[in-house]
C-alpha positions, 0 to 999 in steps of 0.5 A: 100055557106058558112061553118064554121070551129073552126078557122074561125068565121062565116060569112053569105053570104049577097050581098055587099052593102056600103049603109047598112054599111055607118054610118054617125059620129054624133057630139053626137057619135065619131066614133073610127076606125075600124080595123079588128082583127083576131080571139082571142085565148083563154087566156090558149093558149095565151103567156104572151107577146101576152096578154101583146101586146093585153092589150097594143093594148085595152089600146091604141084604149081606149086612142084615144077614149077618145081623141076622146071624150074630142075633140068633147066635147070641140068644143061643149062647143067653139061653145056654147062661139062663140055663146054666143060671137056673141050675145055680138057683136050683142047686143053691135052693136044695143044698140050703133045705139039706145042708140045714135039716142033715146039718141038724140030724148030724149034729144031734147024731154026733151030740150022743158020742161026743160034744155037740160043739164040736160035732156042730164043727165037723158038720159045718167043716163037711159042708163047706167042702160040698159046697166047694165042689158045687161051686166048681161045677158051676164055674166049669160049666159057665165057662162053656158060655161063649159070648162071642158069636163064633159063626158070625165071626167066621162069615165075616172073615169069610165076607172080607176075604171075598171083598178084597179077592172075589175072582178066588 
């Protein structure tokens, strides 16, 4: 049986199950660790130098939080360029293995009908535009890589905001 008094916090009594507590860590969610604290006294019967160690305490689990935060928005944005990156190679590797035999199929195809020099040119001016157009697409794309962690940003603004005004 459980009982309560004012110096203890209430406490149901529930079967031990590590199941119903585990909390798999998203990569959407850090987990900060948990410590358990003792209950808080009130500020009236608190010291100045105990509510100066409790500030510095909250200032410090807010500090690795937003470590936390700025860490996993960072790998999100390296995974995206890695990626993004992959898709170059991948590109780069295919358009040389088609660029090299479809040049060589061309370039013999237009030998029949006119001088294999200059269907070697038109073959060579055609590829050129694909791989502008590659090259683009690529660029576009890496442009949406944000190295900046915007949500670390803003919970920082957010942080200060409250630092200078926390009654608002």
């Amino acid at each position: 049986m459980s009982t309560y008094s004012p110096q203890t916090p209430y406490q149901p009594e529930t079967p031990h199950r590590p199941e119903a507590s585990y909390q798999p860590q998203t990569p959407h969610r850090p987990q900060a660790s948990y410590r358990p604290e003792a209950p808080r006294k009130r500020a009236q019967d608190s010291s100045v130098g105990e509510l100066l160690s409790e500030v510095t305490s909250d200032v410090q689990l807010l500090f690795r939080q937003e470590m936390e935060l700025a860490k996993l928005e960072i790998r999100e944005e390296v995974t995206k360029a890695g990626k993004a990156a992959g898709m170059f190679g991948g590109a780069g590797f295919a358009g040389y293995m088609v660029a090299l035999f479809a040049s060589l199929a061309a370039v013999f195809g237009l030998a029949n009908v006119m001088d294999a020099g200059w269907a070697a040119l038109i073959v060579t001016g055609v590829w050129a535009v694909v791989g502008a157009v590659l090259f683009v697409m690529g660029r576009s794309r890496m442009r949406s890589v944000s190295p900046k962690p915007e949500r670390t940003v803003q919970t920082l603004k957010e942080d200060a905001q409250w630092a200078r005004h926390p009654t608002k």
